[in-house]
C-alpha positions as CSV (number, residue, x, y, z in Angstrom):
1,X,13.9,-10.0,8.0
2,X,13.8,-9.8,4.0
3,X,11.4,-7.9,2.4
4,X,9.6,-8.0,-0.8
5,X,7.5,-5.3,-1.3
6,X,5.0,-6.2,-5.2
7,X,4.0,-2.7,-6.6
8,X,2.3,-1.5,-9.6
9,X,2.2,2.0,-11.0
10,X,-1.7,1.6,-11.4
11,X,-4.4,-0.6,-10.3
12,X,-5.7,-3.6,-12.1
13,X,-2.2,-4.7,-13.1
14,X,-2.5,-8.3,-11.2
15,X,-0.3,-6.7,-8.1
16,X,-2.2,-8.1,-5.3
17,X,-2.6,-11.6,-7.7
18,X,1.4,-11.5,-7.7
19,X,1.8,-11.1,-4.1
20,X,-1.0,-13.9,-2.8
21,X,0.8,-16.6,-5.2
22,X,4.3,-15.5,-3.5
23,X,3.1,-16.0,0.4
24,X,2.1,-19.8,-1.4
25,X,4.7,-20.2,-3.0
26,X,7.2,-19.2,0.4
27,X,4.9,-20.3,2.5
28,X,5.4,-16.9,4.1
29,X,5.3,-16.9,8.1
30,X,4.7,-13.1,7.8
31,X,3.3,-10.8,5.2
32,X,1.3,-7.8,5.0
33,X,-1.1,-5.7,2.6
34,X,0.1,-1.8,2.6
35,X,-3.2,-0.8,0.3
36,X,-4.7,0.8,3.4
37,X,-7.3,2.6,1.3
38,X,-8.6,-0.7,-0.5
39,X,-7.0,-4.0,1.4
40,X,-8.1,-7.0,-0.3
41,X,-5.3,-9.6,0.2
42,X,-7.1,-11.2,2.9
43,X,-9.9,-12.2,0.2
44,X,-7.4,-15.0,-1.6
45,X,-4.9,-15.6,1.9
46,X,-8.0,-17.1,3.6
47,X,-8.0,-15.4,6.8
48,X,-10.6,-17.7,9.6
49,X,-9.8,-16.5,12.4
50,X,-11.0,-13.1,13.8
51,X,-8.5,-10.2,13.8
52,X,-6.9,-8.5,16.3
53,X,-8.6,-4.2,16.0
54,X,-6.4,-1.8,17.2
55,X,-7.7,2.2,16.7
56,X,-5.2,4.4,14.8
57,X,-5.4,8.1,14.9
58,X,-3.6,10.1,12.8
59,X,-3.3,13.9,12.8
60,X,-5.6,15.6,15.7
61,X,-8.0,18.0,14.7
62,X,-8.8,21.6,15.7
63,X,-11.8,21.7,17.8
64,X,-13.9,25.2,18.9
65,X,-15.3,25.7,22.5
66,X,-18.1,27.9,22.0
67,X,-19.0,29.3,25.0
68,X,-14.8,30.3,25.4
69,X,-14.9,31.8,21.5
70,X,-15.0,35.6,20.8
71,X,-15.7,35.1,17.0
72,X,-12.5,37.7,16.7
73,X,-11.6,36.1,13.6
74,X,-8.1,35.4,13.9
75,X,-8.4,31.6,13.5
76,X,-10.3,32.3,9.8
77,X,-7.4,34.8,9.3
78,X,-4.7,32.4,9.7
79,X,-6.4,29.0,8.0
80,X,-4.8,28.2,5.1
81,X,-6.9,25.5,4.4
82,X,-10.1,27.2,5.2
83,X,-11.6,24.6,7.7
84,X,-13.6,26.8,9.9
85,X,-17.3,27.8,9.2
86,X,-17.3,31.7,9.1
87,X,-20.3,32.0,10.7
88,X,-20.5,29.2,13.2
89,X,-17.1,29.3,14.0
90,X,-17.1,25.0,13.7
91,X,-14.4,23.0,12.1
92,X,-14.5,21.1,9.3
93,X,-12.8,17.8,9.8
94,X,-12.7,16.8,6.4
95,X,-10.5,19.7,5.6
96,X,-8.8,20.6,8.6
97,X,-4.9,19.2,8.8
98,X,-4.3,19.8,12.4
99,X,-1.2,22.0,12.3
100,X,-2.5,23.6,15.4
101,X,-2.0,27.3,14.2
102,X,-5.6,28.2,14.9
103,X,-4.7,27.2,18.5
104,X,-1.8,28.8,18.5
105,X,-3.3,32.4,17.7
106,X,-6.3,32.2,19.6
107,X,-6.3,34.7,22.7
108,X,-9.1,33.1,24.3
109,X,-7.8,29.5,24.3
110,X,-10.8,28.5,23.2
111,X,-9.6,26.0,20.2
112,X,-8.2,22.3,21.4
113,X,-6.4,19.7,19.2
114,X,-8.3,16.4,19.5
115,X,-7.2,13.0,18.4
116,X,-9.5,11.7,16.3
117,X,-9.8,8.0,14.9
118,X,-8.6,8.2,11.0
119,X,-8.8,4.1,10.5
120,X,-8.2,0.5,11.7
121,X,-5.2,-2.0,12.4
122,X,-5.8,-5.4,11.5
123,X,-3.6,-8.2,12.8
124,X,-4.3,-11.7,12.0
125,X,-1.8,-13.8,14.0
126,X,-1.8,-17.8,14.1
127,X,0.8,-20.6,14.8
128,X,1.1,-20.6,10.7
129,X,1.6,-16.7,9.6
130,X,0.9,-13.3,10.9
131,X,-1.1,-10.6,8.5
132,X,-0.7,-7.1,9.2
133,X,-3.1,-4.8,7.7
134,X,-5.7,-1.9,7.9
135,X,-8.4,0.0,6.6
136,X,-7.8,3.7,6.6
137,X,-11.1,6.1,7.3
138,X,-12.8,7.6,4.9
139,X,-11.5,11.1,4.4
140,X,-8.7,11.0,6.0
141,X,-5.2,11.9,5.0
142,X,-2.8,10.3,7.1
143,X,-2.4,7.5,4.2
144,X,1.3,6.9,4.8
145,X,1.5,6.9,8.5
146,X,-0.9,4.2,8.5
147,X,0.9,2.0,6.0
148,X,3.9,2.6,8.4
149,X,1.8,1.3,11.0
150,X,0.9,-1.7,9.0
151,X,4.8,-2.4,8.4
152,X,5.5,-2.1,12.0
153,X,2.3,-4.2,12.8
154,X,4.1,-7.3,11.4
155,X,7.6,-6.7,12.0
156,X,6.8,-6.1,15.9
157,X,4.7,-10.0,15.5
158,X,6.6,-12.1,13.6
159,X,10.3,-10.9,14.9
160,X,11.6,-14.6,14.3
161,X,10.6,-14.9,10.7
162,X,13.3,-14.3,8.2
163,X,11.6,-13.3,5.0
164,X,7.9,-10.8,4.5
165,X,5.6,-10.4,1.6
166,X,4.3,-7.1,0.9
167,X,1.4,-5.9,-1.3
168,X,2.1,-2.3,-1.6
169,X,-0.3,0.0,-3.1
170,X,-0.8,1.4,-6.5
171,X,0.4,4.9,-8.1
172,X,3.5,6.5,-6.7
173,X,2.0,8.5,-4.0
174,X,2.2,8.7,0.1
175,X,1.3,5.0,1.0
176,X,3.7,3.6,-1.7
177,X,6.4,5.9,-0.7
178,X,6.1,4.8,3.0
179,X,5.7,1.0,1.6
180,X,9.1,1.3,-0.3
181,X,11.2,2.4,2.7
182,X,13.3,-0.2,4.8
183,X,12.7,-2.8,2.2
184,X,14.9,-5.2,0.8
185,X,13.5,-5.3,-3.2
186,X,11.2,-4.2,-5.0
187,X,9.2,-6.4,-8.0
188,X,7.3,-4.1,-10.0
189,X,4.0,-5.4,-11.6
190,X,3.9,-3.8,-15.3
191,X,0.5,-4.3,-18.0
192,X,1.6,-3.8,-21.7
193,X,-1.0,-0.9,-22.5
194,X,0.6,2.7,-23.4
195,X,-0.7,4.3,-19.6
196,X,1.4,0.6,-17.8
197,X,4.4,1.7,-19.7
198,X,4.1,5.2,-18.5
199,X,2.9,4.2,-15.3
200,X,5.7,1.4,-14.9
201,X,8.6,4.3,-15.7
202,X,7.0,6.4,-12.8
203,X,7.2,3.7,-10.2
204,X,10.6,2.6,-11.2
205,X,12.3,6.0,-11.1
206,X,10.4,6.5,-7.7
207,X,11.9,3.4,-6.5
208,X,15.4,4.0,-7.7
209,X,15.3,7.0,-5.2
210,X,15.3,4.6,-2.1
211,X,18.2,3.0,-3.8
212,X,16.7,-0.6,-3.7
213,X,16.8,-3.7,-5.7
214,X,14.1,-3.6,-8.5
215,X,12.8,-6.3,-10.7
216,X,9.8,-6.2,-13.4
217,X,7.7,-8.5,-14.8
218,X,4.7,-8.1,-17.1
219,X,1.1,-9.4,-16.4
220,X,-1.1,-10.6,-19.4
221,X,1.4,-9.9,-21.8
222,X,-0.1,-11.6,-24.6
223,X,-2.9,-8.8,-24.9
224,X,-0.3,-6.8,-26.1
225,X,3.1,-8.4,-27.7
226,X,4.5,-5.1,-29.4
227,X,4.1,-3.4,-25.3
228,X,5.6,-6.3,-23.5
229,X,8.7,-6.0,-25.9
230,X,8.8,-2.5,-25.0
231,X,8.8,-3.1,-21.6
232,X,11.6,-5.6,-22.1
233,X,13.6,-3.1,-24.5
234,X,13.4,-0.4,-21.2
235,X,14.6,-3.3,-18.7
236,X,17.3,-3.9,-20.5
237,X,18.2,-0.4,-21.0
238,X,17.8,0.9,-17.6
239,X,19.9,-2.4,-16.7
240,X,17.3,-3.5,-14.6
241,X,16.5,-7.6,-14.0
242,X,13.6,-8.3,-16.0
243,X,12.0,-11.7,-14.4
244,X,9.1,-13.2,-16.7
245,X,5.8,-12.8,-18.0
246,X,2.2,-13.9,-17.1
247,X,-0.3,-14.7,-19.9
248,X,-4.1,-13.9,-19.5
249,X,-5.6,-16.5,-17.9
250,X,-9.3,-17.1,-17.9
251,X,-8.9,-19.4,-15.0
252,X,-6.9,-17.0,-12.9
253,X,-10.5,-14.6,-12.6
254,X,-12.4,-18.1,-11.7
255,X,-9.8,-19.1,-9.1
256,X,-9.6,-15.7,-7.7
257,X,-13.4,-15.2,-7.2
258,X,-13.5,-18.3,-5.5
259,X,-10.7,-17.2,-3.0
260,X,-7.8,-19.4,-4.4
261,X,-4.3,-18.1,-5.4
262,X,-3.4,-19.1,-9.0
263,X,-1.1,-21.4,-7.8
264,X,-3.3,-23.4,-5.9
265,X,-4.5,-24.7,-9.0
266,X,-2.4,-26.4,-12.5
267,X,-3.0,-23.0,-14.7
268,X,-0.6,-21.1,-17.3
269,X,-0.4,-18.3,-14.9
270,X,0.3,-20.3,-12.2
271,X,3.2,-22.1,-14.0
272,X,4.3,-18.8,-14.9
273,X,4.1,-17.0,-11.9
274,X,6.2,-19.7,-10.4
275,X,9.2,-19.1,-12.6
276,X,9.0,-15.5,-11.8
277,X,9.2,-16.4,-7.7
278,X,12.1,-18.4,-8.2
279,X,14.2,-15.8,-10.2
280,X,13.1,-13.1,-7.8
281,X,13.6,-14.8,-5.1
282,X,17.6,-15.3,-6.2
283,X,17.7,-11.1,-6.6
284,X,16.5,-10.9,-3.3
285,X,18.9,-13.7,-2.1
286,X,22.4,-12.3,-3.6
């Protein structure tokens, strides 16, 4: 399986835009959104039918028997992350990272490590396409691991497709680190603004570590001619396949909001979009 994973080294850059108007454009059998802590690709993929929930627990948490504790201290003592209550001897969740020292140093065996449930697999599966994705839990940590999950999700369903759309997520932490590995390219979503630029370089250089094919484009580059040239000018530098531009679209917000891909409609950054499909699909091809 092939696997085109859309980033963006911030939000707002049109990633997600990029991505729905590629599964059209394929007519992608399997394709998945790795933005665990906001998913919205299902919002322009038009998923009907009612997913398939699967729990997913990440790292356990410490837990305190009471009635076994002797309030020695030695848990507090050896916390680094200061998750239990000094005077209650209780566990904060929300800051404990389950290493299991507490545990570990207890002489009354009175702390357990408990799975808890950090978020929710999503599988939308028909005779047309599988959609892996998830929602990740409020407060939890375990970002990457689930976006793992996600990838794994759809691989394990669609085993007989040959080619994957992915909607990574933004910035160049965890999940997008966990979204980048095993994948075949990587087209990078840039906005001509000072922070894109800056935010563009980061993504690229994290990419380059994984030592995968990476192609950029630029989204409403009219709002900014003197940027997109800059972005061009670093392409070409950095020796790295530069594959188009969108313009700003007033239709693309209208078509969005009413749950259409850009190219589902004749628009500018449709038409535009399409151009840069077919030249990143021949990167991903050679």
């Amino acid at each position: 399986m092939k696997q085109l994973l859309i980033l963006s080294g911030k939000g707002g850059t049109g990633k997600t835009t990029v991505a729905s108007a590629f599964i059209k454009l394929a007519n992608a059998y399997a394709y998945a959104d790795c933005d665990v802590d906001a998913p919205n690709l299902h919002l322009v993929t038009k998923q009907s039918d009612n997913p398939i929930l699967n729990d997913y627990f990440g790292m356990p948490k410490a837990e305190i028997n009471s009635e076994l504790c002797t309030k020695c201290g030695l848990c507090i003592q050896h916390c680094r992350f200061d998750a239990i209550d000094e005077s209650e001897y209780k566990v904060d969740a929300f800051a404990c990272e389950g290493c299991g020292l507490c545990k570990a140093v207890c002489p009354a065996n009175a702390i357990t490590l408990k799975d808890v449930k950090a978020g929710q697999l999503m599988l939308y599966k028909n005779e047309s396409s599988v959609f892996s994705t998830a929602q990740l839990k409020m407060g939890s940590g375990t970002t990457g691991m689930l976006v793992t999950e996600v990838k794994k999700q759809m691989k394990n369903e669609a085993k007989e497709a040959s080619f994957a759309v992915i909607d990574g997520s933004p910035g160049i932490g965890c999940p997008v680190i966990a979204s980048i590995s095993g994948v075949d390219m990587v087209l990078i979503v840039a906005e001509p603004s000072i922070s894109g630029i800056s935010d563009m370089e980061r993504i690229i250089k994290t990419a380059q570590k994984f030592k995968t094919k990476i192609a950029v484009c630029v989204n409403k580059y009219d709002t900014n001619l003197n940027n997109t040239e800059k972005i061009e000018q670093y392409c070409q530098n950095a020796n790295l396949p530069y594959v188009g531009a969108i313009p700003f679209d007033a239709q693309a917000v209208t078509t969005i909001n009413k749950g259409l891909s850009i190219v589902d409609i004749d628009c500018k950054s449709g038409s535009a979009v399409s151009e840069i499909f077919n030249k990143t699909m021949k990167l991903l091809l050679e």
